[in-house]
N, C-alpha and C positions, 0 to 999 in steps of 0.2 A: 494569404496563400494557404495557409494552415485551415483558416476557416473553408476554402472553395474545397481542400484537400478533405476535411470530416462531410462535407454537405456531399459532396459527391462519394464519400464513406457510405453514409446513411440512406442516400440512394439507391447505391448497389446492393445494399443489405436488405431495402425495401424490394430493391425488384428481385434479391433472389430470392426471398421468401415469398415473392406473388409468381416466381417460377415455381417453385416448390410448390406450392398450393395450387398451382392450374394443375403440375402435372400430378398431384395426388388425385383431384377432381377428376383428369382424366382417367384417370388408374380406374375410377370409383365406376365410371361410369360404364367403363367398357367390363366390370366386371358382373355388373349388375345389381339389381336390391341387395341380397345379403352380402354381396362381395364389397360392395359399397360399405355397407355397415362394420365391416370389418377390416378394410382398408382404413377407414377412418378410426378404427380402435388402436388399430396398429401403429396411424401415424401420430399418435397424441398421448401424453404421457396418462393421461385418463383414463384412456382406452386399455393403456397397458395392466395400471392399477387395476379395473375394472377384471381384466382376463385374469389376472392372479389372484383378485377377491374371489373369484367366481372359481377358479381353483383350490381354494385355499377351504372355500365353502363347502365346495363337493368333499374334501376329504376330512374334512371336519364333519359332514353328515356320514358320511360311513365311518367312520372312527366311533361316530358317537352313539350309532344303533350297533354294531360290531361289539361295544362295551355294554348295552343292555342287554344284548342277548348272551352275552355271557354271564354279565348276573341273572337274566335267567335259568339260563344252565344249571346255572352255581343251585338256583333255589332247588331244582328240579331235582338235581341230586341230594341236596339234605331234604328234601320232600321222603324222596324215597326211602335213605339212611332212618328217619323219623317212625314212617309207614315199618318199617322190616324191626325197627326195634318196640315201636309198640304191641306191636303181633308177641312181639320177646317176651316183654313185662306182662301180656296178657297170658299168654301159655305157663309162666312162671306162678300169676294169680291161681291160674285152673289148678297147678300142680299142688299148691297151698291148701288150695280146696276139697283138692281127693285125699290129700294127707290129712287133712283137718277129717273128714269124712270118715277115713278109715278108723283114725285114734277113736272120735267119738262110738266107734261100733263096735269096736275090740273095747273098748271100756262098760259101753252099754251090755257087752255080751260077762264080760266080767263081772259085775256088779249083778247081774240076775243070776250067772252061777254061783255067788257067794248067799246071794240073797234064797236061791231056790225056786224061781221063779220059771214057772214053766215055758214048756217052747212058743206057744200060742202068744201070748203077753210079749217074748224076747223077738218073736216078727214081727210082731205091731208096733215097738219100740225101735226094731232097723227098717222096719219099712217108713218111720214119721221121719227118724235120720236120714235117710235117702231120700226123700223126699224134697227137705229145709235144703241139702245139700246140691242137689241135681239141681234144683231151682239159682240157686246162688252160681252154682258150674253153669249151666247155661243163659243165666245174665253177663257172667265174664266171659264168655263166647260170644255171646249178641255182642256185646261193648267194643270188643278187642276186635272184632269182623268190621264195625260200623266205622271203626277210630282207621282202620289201617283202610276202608275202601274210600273213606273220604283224604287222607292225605293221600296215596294212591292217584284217584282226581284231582290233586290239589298237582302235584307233580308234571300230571298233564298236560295241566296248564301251562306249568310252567316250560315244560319240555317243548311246547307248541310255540309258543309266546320263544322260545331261543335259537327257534328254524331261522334260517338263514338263504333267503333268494333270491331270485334274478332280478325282483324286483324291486328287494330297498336300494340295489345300486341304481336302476334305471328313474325310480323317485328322486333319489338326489343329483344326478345327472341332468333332468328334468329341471329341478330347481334351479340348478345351476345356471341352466340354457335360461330361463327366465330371468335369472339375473344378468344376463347375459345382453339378454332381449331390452332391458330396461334401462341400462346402463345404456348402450347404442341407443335409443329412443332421445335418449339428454344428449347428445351428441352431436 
């Protein structure tokens, strides 16, 4: 008795799982191709899996471009902080330079009043000073112009490279729908 009692167990549990599967089939059918595909995802712990990988994935890819373009950012700002203090150090050179420039011309002019040395010779000697020196000043103008428009651009980049639009979400969204799509395919 016990035996006819599990056979007829195993039976019922066979036919309600071929009810359950006719009426998911029906479900699938009246809903159509994708409704199909997603009935069937819904009714299978796979399917389940699959919708929360494919969850899990989408925000693990915006999470994960959201943290680059913040280190972006990040560059684009010490780009800039870099760019605005080497302009600093360079203006600090030039000012080294005219002081450097002035000493040597106050001393040149010294040294030919002690010496006696007429005014002709005394401009020929601040004109070769001005000269060595304007040259030297407008190397660290060139330098200090070149250094600060290249980080500048360099900032740029990075400032561009940390934008942020409609369409890294719609890419990972995309992906996700893909994985989506592939997961239902094995199905």
């Amino acid at each position: 008795m016990a035996a006819t009692t599990a056979a007829l167990g195993t039976t019922a549990a066979v036919a309600s799982a071929a009810s359950a599967s006719a009426a998911a089939a029906g479900t699938a059918a009246a809903a159509g191709g994708l409704g199909a595909t997603l009935a069937a995802m819904f009714t299978s712990t796979t399917g389940l899996l699959g919708l929360a990988s494919a969850g899990l994935g989408i925000a693990s890819s915006i999470a994960g471009s959201n943290a680059q373009k913040g280190i972006a950012r990040q560059a684009a700002y010490d780009e800039s902080l870099a760019a605005k203090a080497g302009r600093l150090r360079g203006e600090q050179e030039q000012n080294r330079i005219k002081k450097a420039l002035l000493r040597d011309l106050s001393a040149a002019t010294a040294r030919a009043g002690q010496a006696g040395i007429g005014p002709t010779l005394l401009s020929q000697q601040a004109n070769d000073i001005e000269s060595e020196g304007g040259e030297a000043l407008k190397t660290s103008q060139f330098n200090t112009y070149l250094e600060y428009r290249q980080r500048r651009a360099q900032a740029a980049v990075y400032r561009r490279g940390g934008r942020t639009s409609i369409l890294d979400y719609a890419s990972a969204a995309g992906e996700g729908a893909a994985k989506l799509a592939t997961t239902a395919a094995y199905l």
